[in-house]
N, C-alpha and C positions, 0 to 999 in steps of 0.2 A: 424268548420272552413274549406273552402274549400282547395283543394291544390294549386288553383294560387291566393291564399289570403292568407298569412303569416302571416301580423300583427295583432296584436290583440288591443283589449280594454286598454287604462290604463286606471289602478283602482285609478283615482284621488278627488273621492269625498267621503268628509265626512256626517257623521250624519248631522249633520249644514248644507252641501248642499243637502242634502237628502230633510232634513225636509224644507228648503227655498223653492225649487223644488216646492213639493207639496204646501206650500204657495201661491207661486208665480205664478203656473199653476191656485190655483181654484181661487185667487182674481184675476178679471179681470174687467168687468165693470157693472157686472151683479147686484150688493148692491147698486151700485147707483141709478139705473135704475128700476130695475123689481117690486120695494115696491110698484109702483102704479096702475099694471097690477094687480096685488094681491090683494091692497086693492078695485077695480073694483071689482073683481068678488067675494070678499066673504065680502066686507062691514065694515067691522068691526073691531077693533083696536086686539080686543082678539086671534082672529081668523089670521090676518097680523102675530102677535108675532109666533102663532103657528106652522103656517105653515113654516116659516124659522126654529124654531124650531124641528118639526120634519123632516124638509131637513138633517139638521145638523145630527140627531138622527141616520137616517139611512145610513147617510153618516159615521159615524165613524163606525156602525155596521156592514156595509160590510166594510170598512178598517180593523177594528181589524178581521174579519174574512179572507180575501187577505192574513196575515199578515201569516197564513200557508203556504199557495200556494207559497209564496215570499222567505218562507226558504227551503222548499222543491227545490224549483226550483231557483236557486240564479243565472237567466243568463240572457241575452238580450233577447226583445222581452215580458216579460212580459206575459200580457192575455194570449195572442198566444199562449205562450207555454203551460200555465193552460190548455187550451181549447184542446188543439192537446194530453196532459197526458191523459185528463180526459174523454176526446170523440171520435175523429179522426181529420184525415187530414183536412175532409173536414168542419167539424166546424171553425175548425180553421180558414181556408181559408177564409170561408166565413165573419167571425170575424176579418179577415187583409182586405180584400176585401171591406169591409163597413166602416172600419176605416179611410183606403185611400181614398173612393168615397164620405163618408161624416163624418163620427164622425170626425177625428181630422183635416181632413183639414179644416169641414166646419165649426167646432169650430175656428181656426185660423182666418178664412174668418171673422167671426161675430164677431170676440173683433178685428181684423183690421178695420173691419166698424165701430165699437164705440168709435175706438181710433180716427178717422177721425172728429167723430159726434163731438167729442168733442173739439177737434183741432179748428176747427172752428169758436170756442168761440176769440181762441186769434191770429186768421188768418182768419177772414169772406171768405179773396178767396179762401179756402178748402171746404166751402160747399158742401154740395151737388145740392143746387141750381144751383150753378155754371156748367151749363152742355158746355160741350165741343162739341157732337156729337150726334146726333139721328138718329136712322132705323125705322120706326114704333115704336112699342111699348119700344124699347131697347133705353136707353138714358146713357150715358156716362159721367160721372161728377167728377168733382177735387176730391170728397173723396176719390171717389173709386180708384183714380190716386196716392193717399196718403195710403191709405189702404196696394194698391201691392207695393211698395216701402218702406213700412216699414218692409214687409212680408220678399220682397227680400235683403234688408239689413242685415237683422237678420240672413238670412238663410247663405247667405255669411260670415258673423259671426260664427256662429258654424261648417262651415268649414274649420276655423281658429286652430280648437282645442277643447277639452270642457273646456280645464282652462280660456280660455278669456270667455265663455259663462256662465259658472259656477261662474266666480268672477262678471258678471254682474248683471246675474240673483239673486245674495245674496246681491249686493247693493244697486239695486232696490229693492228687496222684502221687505229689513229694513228699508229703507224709507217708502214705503206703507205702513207697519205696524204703524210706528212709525206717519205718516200721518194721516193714518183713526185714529189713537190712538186719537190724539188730535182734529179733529175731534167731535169724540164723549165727550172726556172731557169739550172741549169749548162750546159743543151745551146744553150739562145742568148746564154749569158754567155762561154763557153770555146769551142765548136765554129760556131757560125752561121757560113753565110759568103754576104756576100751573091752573089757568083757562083750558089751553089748554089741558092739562094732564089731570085731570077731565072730560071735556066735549071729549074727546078722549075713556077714559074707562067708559065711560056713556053708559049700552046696549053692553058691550064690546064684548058678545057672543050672540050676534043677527046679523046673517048670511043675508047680501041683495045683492043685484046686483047693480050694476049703469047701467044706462039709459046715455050713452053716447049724443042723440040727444036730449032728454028733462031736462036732467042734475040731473034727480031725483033718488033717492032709491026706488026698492022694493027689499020686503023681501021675502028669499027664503029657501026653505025645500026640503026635499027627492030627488029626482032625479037631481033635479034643484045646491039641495047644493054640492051634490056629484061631477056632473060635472063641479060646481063654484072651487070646492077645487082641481082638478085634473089639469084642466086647470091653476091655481094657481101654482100648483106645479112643471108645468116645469119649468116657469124662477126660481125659488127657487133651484131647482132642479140641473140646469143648472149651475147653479151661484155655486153651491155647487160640480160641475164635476171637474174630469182632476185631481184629487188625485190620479189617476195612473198611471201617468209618470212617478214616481220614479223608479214601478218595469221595466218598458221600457229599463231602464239606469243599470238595476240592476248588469252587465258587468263591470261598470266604478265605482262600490261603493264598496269602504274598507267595508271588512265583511258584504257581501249583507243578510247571513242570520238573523242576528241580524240588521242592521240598515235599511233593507228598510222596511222592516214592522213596524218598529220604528219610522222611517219617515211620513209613513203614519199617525198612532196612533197618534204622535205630531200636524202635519201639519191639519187634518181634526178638532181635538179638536181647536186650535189654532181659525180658521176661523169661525170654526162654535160659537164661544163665542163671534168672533169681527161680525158675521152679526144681532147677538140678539143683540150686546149692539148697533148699530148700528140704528136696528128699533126702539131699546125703543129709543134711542135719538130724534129719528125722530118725536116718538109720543108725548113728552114730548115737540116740539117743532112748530111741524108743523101743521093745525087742518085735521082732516082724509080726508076732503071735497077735502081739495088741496093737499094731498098726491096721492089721485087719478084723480086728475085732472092736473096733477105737465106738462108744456109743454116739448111735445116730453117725459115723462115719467122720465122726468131729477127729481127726487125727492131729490137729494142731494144735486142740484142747487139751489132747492127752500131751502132748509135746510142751505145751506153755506151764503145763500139771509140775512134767518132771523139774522145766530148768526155775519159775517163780513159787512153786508150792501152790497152795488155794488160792492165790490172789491173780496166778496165771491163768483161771477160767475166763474174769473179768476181763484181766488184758486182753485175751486175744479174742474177748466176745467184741470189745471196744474196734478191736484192730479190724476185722471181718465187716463189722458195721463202716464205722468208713471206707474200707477197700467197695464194698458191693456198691453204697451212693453212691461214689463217685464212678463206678464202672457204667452205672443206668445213666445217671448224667450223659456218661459218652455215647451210651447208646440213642438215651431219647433224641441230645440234641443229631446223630446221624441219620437216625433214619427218617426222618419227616423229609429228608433234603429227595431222598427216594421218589416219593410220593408225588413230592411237587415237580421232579422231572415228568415222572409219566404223565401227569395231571397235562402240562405241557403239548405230550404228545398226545393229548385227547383219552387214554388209558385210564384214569380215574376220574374220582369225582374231581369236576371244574375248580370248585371253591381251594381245594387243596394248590392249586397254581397260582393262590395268590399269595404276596408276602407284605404282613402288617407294617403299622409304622416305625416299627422297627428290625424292618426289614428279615426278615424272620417268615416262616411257612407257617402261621400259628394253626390255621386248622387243619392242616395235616398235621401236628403236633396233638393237638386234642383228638383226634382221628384215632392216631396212635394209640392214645392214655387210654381211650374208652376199650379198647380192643385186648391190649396187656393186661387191663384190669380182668375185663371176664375170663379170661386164662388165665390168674392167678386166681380163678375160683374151681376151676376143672382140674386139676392135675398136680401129683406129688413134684418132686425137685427130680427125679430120676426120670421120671418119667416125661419131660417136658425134655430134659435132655436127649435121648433116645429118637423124640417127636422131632429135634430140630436139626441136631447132627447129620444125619443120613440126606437131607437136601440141600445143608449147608455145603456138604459133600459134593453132592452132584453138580451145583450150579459153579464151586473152585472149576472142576476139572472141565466144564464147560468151558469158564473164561482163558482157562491156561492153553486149551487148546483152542481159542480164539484167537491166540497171540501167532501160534503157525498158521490160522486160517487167514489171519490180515498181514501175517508177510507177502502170501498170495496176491491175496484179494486188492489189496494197496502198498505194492511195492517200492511206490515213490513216494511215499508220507515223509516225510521228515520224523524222524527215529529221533528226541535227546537224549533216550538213553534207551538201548538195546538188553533184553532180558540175559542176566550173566547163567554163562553153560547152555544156552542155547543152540540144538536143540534138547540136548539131553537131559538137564536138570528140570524142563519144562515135561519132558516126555516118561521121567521118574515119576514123578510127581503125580502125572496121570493113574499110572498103572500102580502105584501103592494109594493112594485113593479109591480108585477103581474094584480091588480087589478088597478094602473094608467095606465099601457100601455092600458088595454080594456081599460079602460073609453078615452081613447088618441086617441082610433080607431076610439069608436064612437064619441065624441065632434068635434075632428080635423083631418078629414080622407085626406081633399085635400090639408094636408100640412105633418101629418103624415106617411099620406100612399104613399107618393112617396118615403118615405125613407125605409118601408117596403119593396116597389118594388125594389128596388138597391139591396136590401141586397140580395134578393131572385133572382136578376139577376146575382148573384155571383156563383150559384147551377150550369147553363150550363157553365160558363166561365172556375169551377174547371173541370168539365170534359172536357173540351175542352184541357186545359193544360194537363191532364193527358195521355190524348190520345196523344199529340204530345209527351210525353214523352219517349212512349211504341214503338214510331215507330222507 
């Protein structure tokens, strides 16, 4: 704490807002959405199950492993602070640096565009069609006007306080659950049919591609399937992020060594059980042809189609629209807690290290808003995805293998909870990580590698800082 910063964190959330948090942050609009990019590139019902499957898999795998770092280290800021034990300053940095320029803003940006996408089901003038203004290539349209307005609302919101943000974020979350819940009950109670389910797991692990322009399948092997499954697994991937906002907040949580790791643990099992029963519903309903052919990718649309008739566009426009608020919610109010760590350590601006009268980082929160906003004016929903994935990527398998670098480094720490399967599920982990971001480089470089370049333009910026600091 600095010394013209006094106030501090209250500790006003419990395990229940812990584990809502993470709920809340990774359901966003990505399970609606992404089953059809997936079943495109790998074909196949077997294959669709799997791959969310193992999103899930490795998604709780590094949670339960975090879940050390989280007791070890029980403060605000999270990664950052893993990063900065376990390596230096400048990892660090460069890990708040990339999170600011694209992981969590530009996550914010992409489920404010989908909250829009979808908005527009029960307000056509929210399109995006609907454009306002054009430069050339740049065009300006009602979503995107809907988008930063919800961003800006929210963020003013948890300027409020974390208890109005915290009692939202938990009554939206239970909705959503309780929403997809029925959902998936209704879609194999009113719609299943087993013709479709059959002709679904027909060839269930025959890997093909679709042919977007001729509307055909081929079938695809070795190289082909590799980069089909890699490319697959960002939106999975994606859809599956943001389970570490907990530790972000870990400052404002009743006994953060036991409950945010806890949080985690609950929150990532929780999701990862509702996006499988999710898909099997899908499959059991929808035939695979038109899972990937679903318009604009809306596969949940077509799904709510089959089991409410016309009046299931609505619902699950309704349903999507509160899933994605309340996911930005968990986002915004996370990551400002970021900012005001590094701010702290001299890494950002100063004013970001303070917390208003209601104890809250409010201008690293507007910080935020300003920043999420202009990137929901650059970039589609796929494409922000693509941008974030791939260094969300890199900085996991940084902190997991921070976790063996401070068994080293600090082997008398007091441990309350030791990473489960260690070393091996920490060392998994790594290396199926490891091997999407290559294949990420090579499949998707001109959407990838502009987010490797940000992060890497973070290298002169910390020395730049540093020097002004020294003089």
């Amino acid at each position: 704490m600095t010394k013209d910063n006094q106030k501090e964190f209250k500790k006003e959330l419990g395990l229940l807002d812990g584990t809502m948090l993470v709920v809340g942050s990774m359901i966003g609009s990505g399970i609606f959405i992404v089953s059809a990019d997936i079943a495109r590139q790998v074909g196949s019902t077997g294959w669709l199950i799997l791959i969310w499957l193992i999103s899930g898999l490795i998604t709780m795998i590094a949670a339960v492993s975090y879940g050390e770092l989280s007791a070890m280290f029980p403060n605000a800021g999270g990664q950052y602070v893993y990063l900065k034990e376990a390596y230096n300053k400048l990892i660090a940095f460069l890990y708040g640096w990339s999170f600011f320029a694209v992981i969590q803003t530009g996550t914010i940006a992409a489920v404010g565009v989908a909250f829009s996408k979808f908005a527009a089901y029960l307000i056509p003038a929210v399109s995006d069609e609907n454009i306002l203004y054009q430069l050339g290539s740049f065009k300006l349209n009602v979503a995107q006007i809907v988008s930063i307005v919800t961003i800006i609302f929210l963020t003013y919101l948890n300027t409020c306080g974390v208890k109005k943000s915290k009692m939202l974020q938990t009554i939206l979350t239970i909705i959503k659950i309780l929403s997809i819940s029925g959902l998936i009950i209704f879609g194999f109670a009113l719609a299943a049919k087993a013709s479709i389910w059959d002709s679904n797991w027909t060839d269930a692990w025959t890997p093909r591609s679709f042919n977007s322009d001729s509307g055909s399948w081929s079938p695809i092997g070795g190289t082909a399937l590799i980069s089909g499954i890699s490319a697959a697994m960002v939106g999975a991937l994606f859809s599956s992020d943001s389970w570490t906002g907990v530790t972000f907040i870990a400052g404002e949580i009743k006994n953060p060594k036991r409950n945010v790791g806890l949080s985690m643990l609950l929150g990532t099992v929780i999701v990862t059980i509702i996006y499988v029963l999710t898909n099997l519903m899908y499959a059991a309903v929808i035939p695979l042809n038109e899972i990937a052919t679903a318009k604009s990718d809306r596969v949940a649309v077509v799904a709510s189609q089959y089991i409410f008739g016309d009046i299931g566009t609505l619902i699950i426009a309704l349903m999507i629209m509160i899933s994605t608020f309340a996911c930005n919610n968990g986002l915004i109010m996370a990551g400002a807690r970021v900012y005001y760590t590094m701010a702290n350590d001299g890494l950002f601006f100063k004013k970001a290290a303070k917390l208003n009268n209601a104890s809250v980082p409010a201008w690293a929160l507007w910080a935020q808003c300003l920043w999420a906003s202009v990137l929901c004016l650059t970039g589609k929903y796929s494409d922000l995805l693509d941008f974030v994935i791939i260094i969300v990527l890199v900085f996991y398998i940084l902190t997991i293998l921070g976790i063996i670098i401070l068994r080293k480094k600090m082997p008398d720490t007091v441990r309350p909870y030791k990473a489960f399967g260690y070393p091996y599920l920490p060392l998994l982990y790594i290396i199926i990580a490891s091997g999407i971001c290559i294949s990420l480089l090579f499949t998707k470089m001109s959407t990838c590698g502009w987010g490797v370049l940000i992060m890497l333009i973070g290298i002169p910026i910390y020395y730049l800082i540093k020097e002004k600091e020294t003089v």
